[in-house]
N, C-alpha and C positions, 0 to 999 in steps of 0.2 A: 504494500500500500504506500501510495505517496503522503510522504509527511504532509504535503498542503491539505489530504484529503483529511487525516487526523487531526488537522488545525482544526476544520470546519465542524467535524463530528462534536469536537469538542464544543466550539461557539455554543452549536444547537442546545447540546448538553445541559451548557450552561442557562438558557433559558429555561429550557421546562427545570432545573433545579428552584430555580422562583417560584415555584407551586409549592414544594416539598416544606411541609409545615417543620418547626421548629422540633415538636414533639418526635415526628418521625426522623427526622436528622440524626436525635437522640439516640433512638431506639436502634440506627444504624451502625453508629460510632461503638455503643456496646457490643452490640452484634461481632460485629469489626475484631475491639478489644479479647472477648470470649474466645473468638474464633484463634487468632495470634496463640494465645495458650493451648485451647485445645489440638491445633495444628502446629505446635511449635516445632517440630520434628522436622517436616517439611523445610520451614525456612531456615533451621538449626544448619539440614544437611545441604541445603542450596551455599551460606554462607560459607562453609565449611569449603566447597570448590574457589569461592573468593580466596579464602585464606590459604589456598593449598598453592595459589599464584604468585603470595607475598611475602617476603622475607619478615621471619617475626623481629629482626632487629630495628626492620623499619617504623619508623615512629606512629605512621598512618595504622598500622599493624591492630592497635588498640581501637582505635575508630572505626576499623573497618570489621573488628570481631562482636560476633551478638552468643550472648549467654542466658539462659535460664533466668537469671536473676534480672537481666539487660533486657528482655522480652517483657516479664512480669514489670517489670520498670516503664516500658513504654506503654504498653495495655492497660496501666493505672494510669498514668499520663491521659489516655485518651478515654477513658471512662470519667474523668477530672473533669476534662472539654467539655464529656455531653451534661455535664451539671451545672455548667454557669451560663451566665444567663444570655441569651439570644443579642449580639452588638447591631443586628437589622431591626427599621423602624421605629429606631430609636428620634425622636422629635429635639432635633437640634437648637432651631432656631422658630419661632411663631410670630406671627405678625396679621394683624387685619388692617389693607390698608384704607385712607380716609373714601375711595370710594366703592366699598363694600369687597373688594379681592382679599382673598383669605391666602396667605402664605405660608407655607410649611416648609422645613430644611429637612429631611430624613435621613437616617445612614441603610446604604445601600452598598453592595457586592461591586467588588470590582466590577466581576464577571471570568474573565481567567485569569490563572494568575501562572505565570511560566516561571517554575525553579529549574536554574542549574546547581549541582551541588558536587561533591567528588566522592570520596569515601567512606561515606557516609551512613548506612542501610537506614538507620532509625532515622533519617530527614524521611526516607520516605511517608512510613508513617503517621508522622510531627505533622507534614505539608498536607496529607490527605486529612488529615482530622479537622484543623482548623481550618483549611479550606471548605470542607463539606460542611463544616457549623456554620458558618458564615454564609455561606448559599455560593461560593466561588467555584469552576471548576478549575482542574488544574491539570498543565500538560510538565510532565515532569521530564528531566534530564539527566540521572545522572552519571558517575565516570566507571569504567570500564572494568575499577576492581572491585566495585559492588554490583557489578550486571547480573550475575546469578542470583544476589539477594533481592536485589530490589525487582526482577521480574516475577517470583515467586511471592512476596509482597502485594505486587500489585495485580499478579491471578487471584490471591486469596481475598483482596478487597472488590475484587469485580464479580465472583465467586457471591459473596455477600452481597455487595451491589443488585444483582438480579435478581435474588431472594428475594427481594422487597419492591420488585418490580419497576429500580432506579434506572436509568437508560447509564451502563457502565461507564462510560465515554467524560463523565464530569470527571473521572483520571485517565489519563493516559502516559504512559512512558516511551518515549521515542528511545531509537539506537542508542548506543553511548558511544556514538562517531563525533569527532569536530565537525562534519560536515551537518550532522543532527543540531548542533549547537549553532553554528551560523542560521540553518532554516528558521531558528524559534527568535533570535535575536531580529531576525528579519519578516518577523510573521505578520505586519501593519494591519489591523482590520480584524485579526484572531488572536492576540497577545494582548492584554490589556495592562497587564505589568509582568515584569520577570525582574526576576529574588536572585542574584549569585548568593552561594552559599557557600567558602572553599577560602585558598588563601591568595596573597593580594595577585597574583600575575594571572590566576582565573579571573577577580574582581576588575583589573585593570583591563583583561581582554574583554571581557561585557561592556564595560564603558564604551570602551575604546568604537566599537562595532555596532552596537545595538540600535535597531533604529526605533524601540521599543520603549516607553518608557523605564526606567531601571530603578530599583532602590537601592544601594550599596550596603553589603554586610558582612559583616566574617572577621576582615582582618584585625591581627587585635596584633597591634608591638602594644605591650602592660606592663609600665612601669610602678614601683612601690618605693615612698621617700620612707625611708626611717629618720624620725625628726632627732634635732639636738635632746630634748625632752620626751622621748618614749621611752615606753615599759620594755625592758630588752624581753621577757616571758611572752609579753602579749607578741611581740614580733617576732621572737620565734616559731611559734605557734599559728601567724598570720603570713610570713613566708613561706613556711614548709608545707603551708595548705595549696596557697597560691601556685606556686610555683612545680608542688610532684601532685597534687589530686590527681592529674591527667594532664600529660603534658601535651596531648595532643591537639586540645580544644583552644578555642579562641581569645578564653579568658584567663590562659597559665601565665604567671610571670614570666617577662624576659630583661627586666633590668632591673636588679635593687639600687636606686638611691643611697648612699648615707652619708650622713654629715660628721665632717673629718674629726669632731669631737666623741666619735663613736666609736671610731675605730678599734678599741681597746674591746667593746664587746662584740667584735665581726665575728671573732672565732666561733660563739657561743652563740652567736646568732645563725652562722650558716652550718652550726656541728648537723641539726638533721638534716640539711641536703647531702652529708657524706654518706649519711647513710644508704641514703637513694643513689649515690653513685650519681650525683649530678656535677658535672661539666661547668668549672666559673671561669669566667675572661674578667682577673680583674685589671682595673688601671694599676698604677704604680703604686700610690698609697696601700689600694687595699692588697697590692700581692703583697706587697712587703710584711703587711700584719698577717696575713693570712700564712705566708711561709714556714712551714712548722709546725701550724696547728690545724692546716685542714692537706687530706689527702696531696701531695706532690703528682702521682698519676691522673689528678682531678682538677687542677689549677692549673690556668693557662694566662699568659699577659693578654690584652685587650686587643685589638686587630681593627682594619677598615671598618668590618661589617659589624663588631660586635653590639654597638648601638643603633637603635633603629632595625633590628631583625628580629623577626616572629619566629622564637627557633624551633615552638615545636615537637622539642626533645628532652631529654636532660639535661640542658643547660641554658646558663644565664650568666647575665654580664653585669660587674659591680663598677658604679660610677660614683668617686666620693666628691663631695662638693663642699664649700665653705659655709654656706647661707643658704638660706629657703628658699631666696632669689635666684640662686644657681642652679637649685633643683627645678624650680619652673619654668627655668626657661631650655634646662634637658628636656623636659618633658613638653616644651613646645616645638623645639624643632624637632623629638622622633618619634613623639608619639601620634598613633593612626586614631584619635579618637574613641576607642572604644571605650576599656577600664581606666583609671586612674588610682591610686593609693595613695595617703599620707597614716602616718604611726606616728602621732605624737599625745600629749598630756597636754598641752600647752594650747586653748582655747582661741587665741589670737593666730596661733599659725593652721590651727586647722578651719578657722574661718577665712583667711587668705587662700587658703589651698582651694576650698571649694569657690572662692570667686572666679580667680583667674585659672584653674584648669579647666582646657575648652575640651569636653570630652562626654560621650553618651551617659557615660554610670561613673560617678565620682566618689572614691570611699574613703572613708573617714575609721579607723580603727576597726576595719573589716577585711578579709583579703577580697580580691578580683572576683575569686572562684563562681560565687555567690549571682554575678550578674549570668542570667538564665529566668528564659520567663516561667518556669512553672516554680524556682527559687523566690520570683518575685509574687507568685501568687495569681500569675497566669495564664495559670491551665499549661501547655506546650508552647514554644515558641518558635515561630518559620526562620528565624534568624534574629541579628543583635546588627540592627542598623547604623552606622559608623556618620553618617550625615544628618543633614540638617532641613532639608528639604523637606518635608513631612514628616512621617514616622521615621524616632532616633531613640536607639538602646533595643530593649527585649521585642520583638514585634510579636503583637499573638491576635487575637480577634480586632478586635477595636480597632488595631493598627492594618490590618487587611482588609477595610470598609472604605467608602468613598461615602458622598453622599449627595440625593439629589432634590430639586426645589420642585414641590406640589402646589400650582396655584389654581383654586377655583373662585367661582365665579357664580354669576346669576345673567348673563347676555352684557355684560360690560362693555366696552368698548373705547379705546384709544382717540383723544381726540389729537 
């Protein structure tokens, strides 16, 4: 079938989805969730030929593996979805104007919503749930080392789809060819928006091409200041979270901050990333303190790229600075907007911090880890938008609505 023809399917799709009452949506999404467990086997052994592709040292490695507990994880995730409350026809804005026209602002469905994503099997999931609560359909994209998961995925949601006598088509998953990705970026008239979801050289080839509208999301360079005045416990604690929870996700640390009068508790600060076997670039100050008391096979000097890189992996890069001012303005020329951190006690510098860092999710004696929208309370989330344009941070319902003006009347007339 030609992709143009799957664009179209999907448009149609997306209309008769505008009938499908909220309640049923519901009853889908659980459906959906049930199903995921009771069939987990299925997509256990689909993922399982991904994984037999990629080397487990690679970092995607994690991202790209689904477990029992990582199924049951997403299934409650999307049984979460079908519990809150409907973000459609929702009454914006109201108004009656002085010659009897009644105005209404509603929130309404895109209509499609095009994800590209890479490694990812659980976006699939994530993008169908919230797309179908919302009434969006969605033609999905992703790369080539979750093609086994993500088609078995999206048989078992069309599987359910038909049970309910949905027309399947409100998802659809194209090839996972660059040439599939060009078609959708170029789909004018059947795309109504497309989501990258991956790191920045996917993000920047979207931009770069799309003649679609785009939201930007993913990339995350996250740095964390440890202030003159923090608790060294709590930033241990708040490092080691940051930075090894999963280094693979968007929101892992890639640069600690600290201010040069700290340096005496680096050791104790970075002792449980030795544990992790995590990778530090630091600058001069911090190697020198660091020399001796954290692993030698583990400690590297700092390099061109070490600042401003989403690594991704076990590692990160230490930048010490004099003043708060020094740390703000690292963290304006590398960082990609997504997370931001400061670790301090000192009330005046963590209200500066939240002024001037221009960034989606700004934290304040919390790690990074945290920015995630069923962390923030909602439901799953399509992505963690890095701009400014509309929807910026966790994006989940509310952030995948548009909305449109209902004016009636009585025979009015324009003079």
């Amino acid at each position: 079938m030609e992709l143009s023809d799957i664009f179209k399917k999907v448009k149609k799709a997306s209309r008769g989805l505008a009938l499908v009452s909220d309640e049923k949506r519901n009853e889908v999404l659980i459906a959906v969730a049930d199903a995921i467990i009771n069939q987990k086997e299925r997509i256990l052994k689909a993922n399982a030929e991904d994984l037999a592709k990629m080397d487990q040292n690679n970092p995607l490695y994690d991202r790209l593996q689904l477990t029992d507990d990582r199924l049951e994880g997403i299934a409650g995730d999307m049984r979460n979805v079908s519990t809150l409350p409907s973000p459609l026809g929702r009454v914006l804005k109201e108004n009656t104007l002085p010659n009897g026209l009644h105005l209404k602002r509603i929130s309404v469905p895109f209509g499609v919503i095009g994800m590209i994503y890479e490694a990812r099997p659980n976006v699939t999931f994530d993008v169908f749930s919230l797309c179908f609560k919302s009434g969006n359909a969605c033609v999905l994209k992703g790369g080539k080392d979750a093609d086994c998961s993500n088609r078995e995925e999206v048989a078992l949601i069309h599987e359910v789809l038909e049970s309910f006598g949905i027309d399947k088509s409100v998802v659809e998953l194209l090839p996972a060819t660059h040439e599939a990705t060009g078609e959708m970026l170029n789909a004018v008239g059947y795309i109504d928006l497309c989501i990258p979801r991956g790191g920045r050289k996917l993000i920047d080839f979207v931009r770069d091409n799309a003649r679609v509208p785009v939201i930007e999301t993913g990339a995350g360079v996250v740095n964390t200041y440890f202030d003159a005045f923090a608790d060294l416990r709590m930033g241990q604690r708040i490092v080691a979270n940051a930075k090894t929870r999963r280094v693979s996700v968007c929101n892992a640390l890639d640069c600690l901050i600290v201010h040069e009068s700290r340096l005496s508790d680096l050791g104790e600060l970075c002792a449980p990333l030795a544990d992790k076997n995590v990778i530090i670039y630091a600058d001069e100050p911090a190697y020198q303190t660091l020399s001796g008391c954290y692993p030698n096979h583990l400690l590297d000097h700092t390099h061109d790229q070490s600042f401003g890189t989403e690594f991704m992996d076990y590692k990160m890069a230490i930048r010490t600075v004099a003043t708060l001012d020094e740390a703000l303005e690292h963290i304006a020329q590398y960082s990609s907007g997504h997370s931001e951190c400061i670790i301090t006690d000192d009330n005046e510098n963590a209200n500066r911090f939240k002024a001037e860092v221009d960034a989606a999710c700004v934290y304040v004696n919390a790690p990074t880890s945290f920015t995630d929208g069923a962390q923030f309370g909602l439901g799953a989330e399509i992505g963690i938008s890095t701009q400014k344009l509309g929807a910026r941070g966790p994006m989940a319902l509310e952030e995948i609505t548009t909305y449109k003006w209902i004016i009636e009347g009585d025979g009015q007339v324009r003079g």
